[in-house]
C-alpha positions in Angstrom: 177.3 102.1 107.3 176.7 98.3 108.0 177.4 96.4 105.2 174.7 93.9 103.7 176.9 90.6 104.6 176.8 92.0 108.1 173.2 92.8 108.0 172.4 89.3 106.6 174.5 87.5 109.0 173.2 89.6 112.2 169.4 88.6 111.1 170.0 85.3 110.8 171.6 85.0 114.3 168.9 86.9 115.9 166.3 84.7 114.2 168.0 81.7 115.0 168.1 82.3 118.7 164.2 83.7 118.1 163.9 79.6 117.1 165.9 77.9 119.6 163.5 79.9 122.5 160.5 79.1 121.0 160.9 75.6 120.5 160.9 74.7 124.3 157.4 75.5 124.0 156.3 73.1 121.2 158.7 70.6 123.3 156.9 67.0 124.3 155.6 67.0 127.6 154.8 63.5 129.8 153.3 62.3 132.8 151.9 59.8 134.8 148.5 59.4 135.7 146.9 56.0 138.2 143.8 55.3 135.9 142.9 53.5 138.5 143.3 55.8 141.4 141.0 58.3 138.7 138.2 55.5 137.7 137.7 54.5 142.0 136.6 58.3 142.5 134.2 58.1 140.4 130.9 56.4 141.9 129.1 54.9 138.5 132.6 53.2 138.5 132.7 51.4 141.4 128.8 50.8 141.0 129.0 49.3 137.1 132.3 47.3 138.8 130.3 45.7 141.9 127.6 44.8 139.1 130.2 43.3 136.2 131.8 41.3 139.3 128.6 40.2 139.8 127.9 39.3 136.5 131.5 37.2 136.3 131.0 35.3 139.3 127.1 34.2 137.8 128.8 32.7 134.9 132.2 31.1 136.5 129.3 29.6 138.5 127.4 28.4 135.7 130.4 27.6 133.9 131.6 25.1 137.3 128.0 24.0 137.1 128.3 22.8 133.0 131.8 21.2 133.4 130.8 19.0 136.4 127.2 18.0 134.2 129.5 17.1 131.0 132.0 15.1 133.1 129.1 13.0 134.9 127.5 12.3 131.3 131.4 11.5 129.5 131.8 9.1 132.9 128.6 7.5 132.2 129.3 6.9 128.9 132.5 5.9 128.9 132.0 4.2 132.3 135.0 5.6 133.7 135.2 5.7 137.5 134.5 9.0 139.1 137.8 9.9 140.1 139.9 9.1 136.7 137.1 11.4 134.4 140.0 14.2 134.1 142.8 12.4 134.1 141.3 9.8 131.2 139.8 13.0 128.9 143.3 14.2 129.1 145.5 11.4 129.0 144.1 8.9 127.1 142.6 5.1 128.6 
């Protein structure tokens, strides 16, 4: 007859290796994926992308368009000469 000790001990071994197989399955996997390379294939992407670039260039425009309005009405106030506007806002008369 097996004893008990050697019962135990043979169980626990055989359970242990049961654990050390089954724990490549649970183990982290990782990759790499382009987002990029998966948003261009899809069409609503590159439509929705033409249209925000659209929408970025309006207001960079409008933006150019504002800047060169407030330095005209600073140079007329200050009555700086046109060329020395930036360099007077930023580095003092």
């Amino acid at each position: 007859m097996v004893s008990m000790k050697k019962l135990t001990i043979l169980t626990l071994a055989v359970l242990g290796i049961i654990s050390l197989f089954s724990m490549k399955s649970f183990a982290q996997r990782s990759g790499v994926v382009d987002g990029n390379k998966v948003l261009e294939s899809y069409s609503e992407y590159a439509a929705a992308n033409t249209k925000l670039q659209g929408i970025i260039k309006s207001w960079q425009d409008t933006l150019g368009m504002m800047q060169k309005a407030a330095k005209g009405q600073i140079r007329q106030l200050f009555q700086i000469p046109r060329d020395d506007v930036h360099r007077t806002l930023w580095q003092g008369r």
